[in-house]
N, C-alpha and C positions, 0 to 999 in steps of 0.2 A: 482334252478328251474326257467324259463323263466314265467313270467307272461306276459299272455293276454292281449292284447292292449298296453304294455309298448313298446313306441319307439324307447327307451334307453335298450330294454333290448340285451344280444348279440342273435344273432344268433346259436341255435345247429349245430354243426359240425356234421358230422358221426363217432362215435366210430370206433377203429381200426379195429373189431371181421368185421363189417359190411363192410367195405372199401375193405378189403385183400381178401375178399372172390372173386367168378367172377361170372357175372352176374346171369349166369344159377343157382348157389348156392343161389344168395338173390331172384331169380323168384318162386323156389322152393319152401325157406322160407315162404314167402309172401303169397304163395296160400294154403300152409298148415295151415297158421292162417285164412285167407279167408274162409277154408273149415270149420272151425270152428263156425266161425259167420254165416255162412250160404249165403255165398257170392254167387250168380250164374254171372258166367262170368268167364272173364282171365286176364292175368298178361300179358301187351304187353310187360312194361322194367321195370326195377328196377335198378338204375344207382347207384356207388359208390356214389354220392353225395348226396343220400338222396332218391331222385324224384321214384317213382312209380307211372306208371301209367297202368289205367284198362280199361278194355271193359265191359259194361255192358250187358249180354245176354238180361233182361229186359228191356222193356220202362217203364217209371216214368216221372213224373210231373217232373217238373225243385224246386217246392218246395220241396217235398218229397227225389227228389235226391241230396239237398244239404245237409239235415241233414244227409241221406245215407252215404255218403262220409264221414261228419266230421265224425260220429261214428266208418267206418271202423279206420280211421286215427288215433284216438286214438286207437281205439286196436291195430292196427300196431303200433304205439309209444312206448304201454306197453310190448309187447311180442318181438319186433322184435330190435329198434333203436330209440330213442327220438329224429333223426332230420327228423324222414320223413315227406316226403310231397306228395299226393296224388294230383295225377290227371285224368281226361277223357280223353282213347284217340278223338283227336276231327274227328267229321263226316264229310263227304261231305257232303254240303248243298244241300238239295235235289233241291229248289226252282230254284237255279241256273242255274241245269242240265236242269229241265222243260225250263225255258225261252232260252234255246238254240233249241228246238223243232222248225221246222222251218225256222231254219237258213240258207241258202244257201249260202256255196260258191261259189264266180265267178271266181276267179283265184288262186291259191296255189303258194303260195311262193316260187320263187326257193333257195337255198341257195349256 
């Protein structure tokens, strides 16, 4: 068993059951335990190596949504694979798009 914080400890691999399978199989998985805990949102990927990542249909505090995550994480660890690792897909930053408001082009590139 991989203890917490140890830097020494290895890394989980993915079990064979979880690897062999393809993608659309471990998406499926994933949102069947999701459904369980009461996940609202979706399953963008779920890659052989472990990684899943989700869309949140909700907005949430950035505190509130990091325990979110750790919890789903372990229940995916228990029911699905002991090497996953959860992630958000990440957003456009809105702020970004604003500060381009504005902007005029004078010339377009030719290529």
């Amino acid at each position: 068993m991989v203890q917490i914080g140890d830097p020494w400890a290895d890394v989980p691999q993915p079990g064979p059951y979880w690897a062999a399978e393809d993608s659309a199989w471990r998406a499926a998985r994933v949102q069947e335990v999701l459904a369980l805990v009461g996940f609202e949102g979706s399953v963008v990927a779920a890659t052989q190596h472990g990684l899943v990542v989700l869309d949140i249909a909700k907005e949430m505090a950035p505190n509130e949504r990091g325990t979110y995550l750790m919890d789903i994480e372990m229940e995916l660890k228990r029911c699905c694979d002991p090497s996953i690792l959860v992630e958000l897909r990440p957003r456009v930053d809105l702020n970004a798009l604003r500060n381009l408001r504005g902007v005029e082009v004078k010339q377009w590139r030719q290529e």
